[in-house]
Structures are given as C-alpha cells and as structure tokens.
PATIZA-259078 format. One record per residue (C-alpha): x, y, z; residue number from 1. Coordinates in Angstrom, 1 decimal. Layout:
<recs>
{{X Y Z} NUM}
...
</recs>
This chain:
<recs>
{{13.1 14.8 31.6} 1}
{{10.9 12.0 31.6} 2}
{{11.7 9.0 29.1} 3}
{{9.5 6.2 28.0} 4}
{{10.4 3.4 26.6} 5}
{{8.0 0.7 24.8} 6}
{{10.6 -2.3 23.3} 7}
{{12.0 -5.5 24.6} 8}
{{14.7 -3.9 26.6} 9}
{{17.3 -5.6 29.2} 10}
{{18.4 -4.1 31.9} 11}
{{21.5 -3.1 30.3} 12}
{{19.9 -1.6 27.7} 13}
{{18.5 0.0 30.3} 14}
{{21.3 1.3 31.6} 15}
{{23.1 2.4 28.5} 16}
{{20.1 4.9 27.9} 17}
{{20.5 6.0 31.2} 18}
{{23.8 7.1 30.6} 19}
{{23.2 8.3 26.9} 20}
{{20.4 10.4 28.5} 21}
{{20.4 13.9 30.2} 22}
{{21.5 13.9 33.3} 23}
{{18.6 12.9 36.5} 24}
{{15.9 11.5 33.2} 25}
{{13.7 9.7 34.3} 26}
{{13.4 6.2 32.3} 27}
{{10.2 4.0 32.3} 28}
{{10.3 1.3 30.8} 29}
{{6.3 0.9 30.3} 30}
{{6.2 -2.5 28.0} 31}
{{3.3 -2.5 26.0} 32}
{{1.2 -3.2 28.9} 33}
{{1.7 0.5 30.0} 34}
{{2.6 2.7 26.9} 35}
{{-0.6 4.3 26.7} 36}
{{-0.7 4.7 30.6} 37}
{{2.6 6.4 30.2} 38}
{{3.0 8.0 27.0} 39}
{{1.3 11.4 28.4} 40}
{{3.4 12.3 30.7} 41}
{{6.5 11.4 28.2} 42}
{{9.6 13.9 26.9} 43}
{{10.7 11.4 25.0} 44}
{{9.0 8.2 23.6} 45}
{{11.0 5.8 22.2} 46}
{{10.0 2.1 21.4} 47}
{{7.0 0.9 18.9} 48}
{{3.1 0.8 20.9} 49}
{{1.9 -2.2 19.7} 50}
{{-1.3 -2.0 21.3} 51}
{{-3.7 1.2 20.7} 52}
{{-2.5 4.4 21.9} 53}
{{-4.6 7.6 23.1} 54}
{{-2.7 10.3 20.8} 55}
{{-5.4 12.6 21.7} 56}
{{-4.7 12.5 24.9} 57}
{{-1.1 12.3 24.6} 58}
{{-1.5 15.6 22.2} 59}
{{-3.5 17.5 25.0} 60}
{{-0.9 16.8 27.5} 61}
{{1.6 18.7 25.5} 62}
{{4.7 17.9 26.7} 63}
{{6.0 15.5 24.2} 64}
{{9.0 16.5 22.0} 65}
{{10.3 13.5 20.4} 66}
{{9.1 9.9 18.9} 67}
{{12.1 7.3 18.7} 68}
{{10.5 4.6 16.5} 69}
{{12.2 1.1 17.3} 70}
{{10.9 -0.1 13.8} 71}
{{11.2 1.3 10.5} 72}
{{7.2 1.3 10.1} 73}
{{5.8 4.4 11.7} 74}
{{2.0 3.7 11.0} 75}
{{2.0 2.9 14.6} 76}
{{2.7 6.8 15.5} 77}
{{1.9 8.7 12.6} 78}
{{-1.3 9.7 13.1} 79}
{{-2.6 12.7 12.0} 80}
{{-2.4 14.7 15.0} 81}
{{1.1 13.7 15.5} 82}
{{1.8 14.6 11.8} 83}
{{0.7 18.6 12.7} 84}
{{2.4 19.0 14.9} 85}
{{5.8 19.9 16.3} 86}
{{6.8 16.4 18.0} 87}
{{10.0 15.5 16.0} 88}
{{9.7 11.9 14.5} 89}
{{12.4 9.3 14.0} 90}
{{12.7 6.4 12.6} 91}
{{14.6 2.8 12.9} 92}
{{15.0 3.0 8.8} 93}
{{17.8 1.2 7.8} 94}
{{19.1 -0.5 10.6} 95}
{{17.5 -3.5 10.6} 96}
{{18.4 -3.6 6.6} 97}
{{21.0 -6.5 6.3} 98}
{{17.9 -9.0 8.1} 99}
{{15.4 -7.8 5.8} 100}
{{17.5 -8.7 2.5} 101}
{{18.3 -12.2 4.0} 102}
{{14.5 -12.5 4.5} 103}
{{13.7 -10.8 0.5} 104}
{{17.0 -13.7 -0.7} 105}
{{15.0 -16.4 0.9} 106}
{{11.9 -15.8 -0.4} 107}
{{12.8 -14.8 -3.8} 108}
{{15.5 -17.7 -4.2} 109}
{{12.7 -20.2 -2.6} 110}
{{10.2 -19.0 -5.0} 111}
{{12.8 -18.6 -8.2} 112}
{{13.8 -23.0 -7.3} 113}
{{10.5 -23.9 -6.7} 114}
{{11.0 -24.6 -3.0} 115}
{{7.0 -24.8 -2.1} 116}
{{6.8 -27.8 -4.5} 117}
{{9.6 -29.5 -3.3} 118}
{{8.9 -29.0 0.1} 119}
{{5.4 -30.9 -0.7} 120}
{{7.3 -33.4 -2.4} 121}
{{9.6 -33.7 0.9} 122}
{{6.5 -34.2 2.6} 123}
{{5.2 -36.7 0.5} 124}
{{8.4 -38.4 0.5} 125}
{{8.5 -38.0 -3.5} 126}
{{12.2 -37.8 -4.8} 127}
{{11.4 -36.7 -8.3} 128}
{{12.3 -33.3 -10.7} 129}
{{10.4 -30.7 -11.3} 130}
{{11.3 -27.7 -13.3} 131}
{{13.0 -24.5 -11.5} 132}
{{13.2 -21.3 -12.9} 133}
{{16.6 -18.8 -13.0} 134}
{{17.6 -15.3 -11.2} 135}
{{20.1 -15.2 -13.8} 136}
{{19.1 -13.0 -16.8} 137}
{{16.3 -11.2 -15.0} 138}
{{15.4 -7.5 -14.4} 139}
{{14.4 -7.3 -10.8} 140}
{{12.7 -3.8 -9.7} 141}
{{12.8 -2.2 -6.2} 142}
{{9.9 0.1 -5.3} 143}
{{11.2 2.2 -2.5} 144}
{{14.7 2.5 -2.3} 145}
{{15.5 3.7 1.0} 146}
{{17.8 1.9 3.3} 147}
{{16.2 -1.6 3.0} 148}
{{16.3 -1.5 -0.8} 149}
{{19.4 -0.4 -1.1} 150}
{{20.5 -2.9 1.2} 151}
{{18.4 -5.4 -1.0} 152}
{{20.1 -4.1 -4.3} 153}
{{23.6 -4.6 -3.0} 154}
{{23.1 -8.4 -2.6} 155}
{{21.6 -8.8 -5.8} 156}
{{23.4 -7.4 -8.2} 157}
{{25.7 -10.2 -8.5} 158}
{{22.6 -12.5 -9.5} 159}
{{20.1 -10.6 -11.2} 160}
{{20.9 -8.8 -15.1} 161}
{{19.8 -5.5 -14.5} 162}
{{17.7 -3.6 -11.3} 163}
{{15.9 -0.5 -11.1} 164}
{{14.3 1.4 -8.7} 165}
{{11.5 4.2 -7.8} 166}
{{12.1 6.1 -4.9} 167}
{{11.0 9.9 -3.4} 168}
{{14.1 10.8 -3.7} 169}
{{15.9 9.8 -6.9} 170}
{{19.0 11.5 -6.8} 171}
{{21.0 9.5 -5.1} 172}
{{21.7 6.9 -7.0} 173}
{{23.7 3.4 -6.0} 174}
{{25.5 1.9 -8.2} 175}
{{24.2 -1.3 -7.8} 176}
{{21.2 0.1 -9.6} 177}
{{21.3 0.6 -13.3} 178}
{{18.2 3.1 -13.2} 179}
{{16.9 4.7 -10.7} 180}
{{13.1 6.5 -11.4} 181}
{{10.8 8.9 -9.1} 182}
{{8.0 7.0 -7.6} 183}
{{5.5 8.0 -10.2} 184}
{{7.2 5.9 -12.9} 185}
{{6.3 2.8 -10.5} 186}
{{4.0 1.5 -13.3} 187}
{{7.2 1.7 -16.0} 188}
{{9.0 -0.6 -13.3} 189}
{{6.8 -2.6 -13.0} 190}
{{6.2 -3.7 -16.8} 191}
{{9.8 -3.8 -17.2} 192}
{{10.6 -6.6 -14.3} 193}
{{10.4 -10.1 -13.9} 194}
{{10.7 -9.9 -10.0} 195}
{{9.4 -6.4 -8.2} 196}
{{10.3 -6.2 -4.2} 197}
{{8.5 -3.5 -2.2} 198}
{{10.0 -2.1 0.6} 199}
{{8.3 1.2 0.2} 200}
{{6.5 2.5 3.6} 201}
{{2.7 2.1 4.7} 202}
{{0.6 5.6 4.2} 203}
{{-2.5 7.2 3.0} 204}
{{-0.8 7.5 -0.1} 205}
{{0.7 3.0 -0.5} 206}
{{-2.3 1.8 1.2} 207}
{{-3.1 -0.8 -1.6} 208}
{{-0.8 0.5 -3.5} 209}
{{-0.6 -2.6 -5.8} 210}
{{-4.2 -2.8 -6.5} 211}
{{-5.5 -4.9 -9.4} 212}
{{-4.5 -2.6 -11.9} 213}
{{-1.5 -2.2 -11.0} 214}
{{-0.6 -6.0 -10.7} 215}
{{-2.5 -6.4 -14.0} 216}
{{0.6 -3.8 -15.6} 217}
{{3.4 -6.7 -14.3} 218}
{{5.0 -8.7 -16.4} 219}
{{3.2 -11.9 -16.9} 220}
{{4.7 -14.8 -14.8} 221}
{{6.5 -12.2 -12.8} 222}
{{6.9 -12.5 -9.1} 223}
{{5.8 -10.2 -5.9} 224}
{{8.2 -10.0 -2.6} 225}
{{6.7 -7.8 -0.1} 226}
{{9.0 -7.1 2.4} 227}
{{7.0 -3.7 3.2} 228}
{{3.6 -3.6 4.9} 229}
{{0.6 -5.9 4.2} 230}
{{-1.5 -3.4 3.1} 231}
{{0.3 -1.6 0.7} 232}
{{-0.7 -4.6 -1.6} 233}
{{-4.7 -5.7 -2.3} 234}
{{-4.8 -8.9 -1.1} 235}
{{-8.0 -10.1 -3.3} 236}
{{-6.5 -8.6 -6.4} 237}
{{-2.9 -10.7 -5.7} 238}
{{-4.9 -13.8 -5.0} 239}
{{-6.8 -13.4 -8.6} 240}
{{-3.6 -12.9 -10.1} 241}
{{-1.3 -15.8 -8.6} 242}
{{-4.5 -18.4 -9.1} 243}
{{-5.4 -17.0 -12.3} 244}
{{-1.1 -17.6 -13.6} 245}
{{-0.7 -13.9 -14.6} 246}
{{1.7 -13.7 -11.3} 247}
{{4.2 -16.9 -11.0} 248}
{{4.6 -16.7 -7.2} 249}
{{4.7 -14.3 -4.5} 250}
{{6.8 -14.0 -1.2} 251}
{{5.0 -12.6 1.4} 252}
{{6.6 -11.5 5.1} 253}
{{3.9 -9.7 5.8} 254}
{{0.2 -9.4 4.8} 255}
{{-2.9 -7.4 4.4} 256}
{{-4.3 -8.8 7.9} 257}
{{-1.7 -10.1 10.9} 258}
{{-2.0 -12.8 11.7} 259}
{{-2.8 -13.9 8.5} 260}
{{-6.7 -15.4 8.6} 261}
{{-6.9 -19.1 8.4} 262}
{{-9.6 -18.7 5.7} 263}
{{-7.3 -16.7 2.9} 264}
{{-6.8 -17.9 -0.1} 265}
{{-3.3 -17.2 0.0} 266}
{{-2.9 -20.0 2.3} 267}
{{-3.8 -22.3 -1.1} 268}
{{-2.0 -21.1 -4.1} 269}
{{0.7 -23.4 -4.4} 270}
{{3.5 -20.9 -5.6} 271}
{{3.3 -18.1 -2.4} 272}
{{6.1 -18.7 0.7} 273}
{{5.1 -16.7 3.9} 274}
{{6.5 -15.6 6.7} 275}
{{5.4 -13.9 9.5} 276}
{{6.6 -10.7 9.8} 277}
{{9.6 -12.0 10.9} 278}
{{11.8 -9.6 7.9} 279}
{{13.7 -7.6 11.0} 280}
{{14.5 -10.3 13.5} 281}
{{17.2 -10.8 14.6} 282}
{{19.7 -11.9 18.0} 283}
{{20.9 -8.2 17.5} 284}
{{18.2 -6.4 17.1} 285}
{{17.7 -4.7 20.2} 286}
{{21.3 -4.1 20.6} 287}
{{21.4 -2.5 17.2} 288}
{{18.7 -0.2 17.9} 289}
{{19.9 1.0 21.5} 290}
{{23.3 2.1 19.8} 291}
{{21.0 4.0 17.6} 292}
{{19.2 5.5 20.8} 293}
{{21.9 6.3 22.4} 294}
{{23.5 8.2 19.4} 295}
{{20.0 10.5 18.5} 296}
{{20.0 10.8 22.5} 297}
{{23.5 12.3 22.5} 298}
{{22.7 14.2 19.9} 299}
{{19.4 15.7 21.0} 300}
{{21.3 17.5 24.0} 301}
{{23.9 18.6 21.6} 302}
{{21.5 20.3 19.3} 303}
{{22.6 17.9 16.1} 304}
{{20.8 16.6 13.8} 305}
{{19.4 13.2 14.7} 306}
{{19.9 10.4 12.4} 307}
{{17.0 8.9 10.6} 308}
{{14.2 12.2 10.9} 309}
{{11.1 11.5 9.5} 310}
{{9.5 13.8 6.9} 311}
{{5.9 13.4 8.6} 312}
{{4.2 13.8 5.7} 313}
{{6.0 11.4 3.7} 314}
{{6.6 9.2 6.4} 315}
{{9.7 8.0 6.0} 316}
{{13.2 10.0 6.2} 317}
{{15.7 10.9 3.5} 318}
{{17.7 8.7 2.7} 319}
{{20.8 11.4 3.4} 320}
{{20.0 11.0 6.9} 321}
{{20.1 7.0 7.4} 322}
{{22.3 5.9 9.8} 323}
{{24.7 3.9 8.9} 324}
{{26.9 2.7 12.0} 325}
</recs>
C-alpha cells in the first residue's frame, strides 16, 4: 500500500496517518513539487495538487483506488477520466465550515455598514457619517446548502428576517431555513433576496452560473457573497451590475481568475470587499483535516462507509454523509 500525500503536513501529521494507515503503507509525502511525479504509483492519494497533474497517466497506471480531497473544491481532481471511473472520491466538505461563515459574516456585515467607505475615509483621515444599511429585516438566500451553507444559515438566523435555500438535495431541511428549494428554483431565490451567498461547488454545470441574466433576475440593490469558486459567477456581467447600481456591493473571497489581475474592474467599484481565497484558513486547518483522514483511513480497512463520498457526477457528496466530528 502506497500512500501519497500532497498538503502542508508536519511530521506528526505524518505520523498519525502512519498509524491510522494499514499496516507496512508506505507514506510519501510528495508536496506539490512531486505530486505528479508520485501520484502514479499511488493506492491512495490524499491532499489537493495544486499544480497540473498527468491524470492520464495516473489513469493508465491503474492502481489508484482512492482520492482524499484536503479541500472541499474537487475541480482539482475531477476530471473526466477520474469521473468514469472506479477511483472512489472524497471530499473535505464541511469541515472547514465554521471558517468559511466567519469569512461570509465579514464580508456581508462589511458590506451591509459600509466598511469600504469608511475604510477610505480612515485613510483620508475624514471622521464624518455616511449612511449604512441593515441585516435586520432582510431575506438572505443560500444557493448550495451543503455543509458550508448550513453552517452559514446557523449564524445568521439570529440577524437576518427570513433565509432560504436551493440545494440538490432538498430534503433535508434545517431549521434555520424557512424554505428550502431544489436547485432549479435558483432564479425564484434569487428575486426573492436582498443578500444571495453561494457556496454551491465549481462544475460543468456552475461554471458562470450567475451570468448576466441571472444577476439581472436579483433584487435591485441586492448584494453577492461568493464564498464558492470564482468562476461559478461571470465576472464582466457582476462588474456591469455593481457599476451600473443594479447590485449594491459584492463580497468576493474568491474570483473568476487567482490571483485576481491587477487590471479588473472589480479592483474599482467602490462597494466590493475581497479577499483572497482565504474562506478556509485557519491555525487548525491541517489538524482538522488529518482527524478526518485518519477516520476515512480507518474506515477504508474496515469496509465502512467513508465520510464525505463524492457523487462524481455531481461533484459534491450528500449532505447525509458530512462529517461532523
């Protein structure tokens, strides 16, 4: 058994796999400076490539089984050949969930007080108001609700009026959320709320998902929080609609291209925070996410169901199956 790993690791991360793993494995920890040297010869890949990786290659080697994904995103393994065939797929979904809503509170409660104009003001040394507007009384909608946006929903229930969601699978329904739609009523949300947060996954299917005519469907002087990918929104069609006032402000932790060009017009509408990419950091992150390799490891040799399995197609697991430790 040979297991590669492609994430930040310490040595006792190291070591806790080691003992979470069958016994003699084999653990490499091939950094991103080796995954694609590596990955052939893998059982078990666990980690998230962030350079290019062969997959054809790694596909005619035949002797992976399993994809451990150290981030929630799996555009970085999901290709199609990997999609057909029988390597299982999971995911990090869900774990890194509580970091994520403090990064969707900041930027929607920075854009909701007007923080980009007073920070200018700071800057200019100008002590004077300027109007603000109020969470209170507003209809926020959540377009994905997997672990993330349920995560998301929890800490805003106390501060919003009402929240509703789409989701692939919408039966199971928190009850943080007042309404909870399939994903093809994504255009019903989004006339319906003053704030719509995406934390919906990147595929064929939610690449620029929010093109212009779906932004054109939002609520004027609504606001846009993508906590997703970049590309599921159409960053020319956002920029007409913030600079044009049919969108009041958008909060942006990730974008269309990364880094984020120094040319884009994002970087000059007044009423857009952004962050880069920075939604899942955290002191804990690897820690988290080697308790939740060790646990799919122990119950790979058991012949369990793993926590967090991807539905390949989809690209994303059910919900049922987040872990929650």
């Amino acid at each position: 058994m040979r297991i590669v790993l492609c994430f930040p690791v310490e040595p006792k991360h190291i070591e806790a796999i080691r003992r979470a793993a069958p016994a003699g494995a084999e653990i490499v920890d091939a950094g991103q400076e080796r995954v694609d040297e590596e990955l052939p010869s893998a059982d078990i890949f666990i980690g998230h490539a962030k350079v290019p990786v062969d997959w054809d290659r790694v596909l005619a080697a035949g002797r992976l089984q399993w994809i451990q994904s150290s981030a929630a995103g799996l555009d970085h393994c999901l290709v199609p050949g990997v999609i057909d065939s029988e390597i299982v797929v999971t995911s990090a979904s869900g774990l890194f969930a509580p970091q994520v809503t403090e990064q969707t509170l900041a930027l929607l409660l920075g854009l909701i007080r007007s923080l980009p104009t007073f920070m200018e003001a700071t800057r200019r040394r100008e002590f004077i108001r300027r109007p603000t507007d109020d969470l209170r009384g507003k209809t926020v909608g959540i377009v994905g609700l997997g672990g993330n946006g349920r995560c998301i929903s929890r800490a805003l229930a106390p501060l919003c009026e009402r929240i509703i969601a789409t989701d692939y699978f919408p039966h199971t329904q928190p009850r943080e959320v007042d309404q909870l739609w399939s994903a093809d009523l994504v255009d019903r949300l989004v006339g319906e709320s003053d704030v719509v947060i995406l934390t919906l996954p990147l595929n064929a299917q939610t690449h620029h998902y929010f093109d212009a005519a779906r932004i054109a469907k939002m609520r004027p002087g609504s606001y846009l929080i993508n906590v997703a990918r970049g590309p599921v929104v159409e960053e020319a069609a956002l920029v007409e609609a913030l600079e044009s006032g049919h969108l009041r402000g958008a909060g942006l932790d990730v974008t269309e291209v990364e880094p984020l060009p120094g040319d884009s017009r994002l970087w000059e509408c007044p009423q857009v925070i952004i962050t880069p990419h920075v939604g899942a950091q955290s002191a804990r992150r690897v820690d988290d996410t080697v308790r939740l390799v060790c646990e799919n490891l122990s119950r790979w040799q058991a012949g369990e169901p793993l926590y967090n399995r991807v539905d390949k197609r989809l690209g994303f697991p059910n919900p049922d199956t987040l872990w929650n430790a």
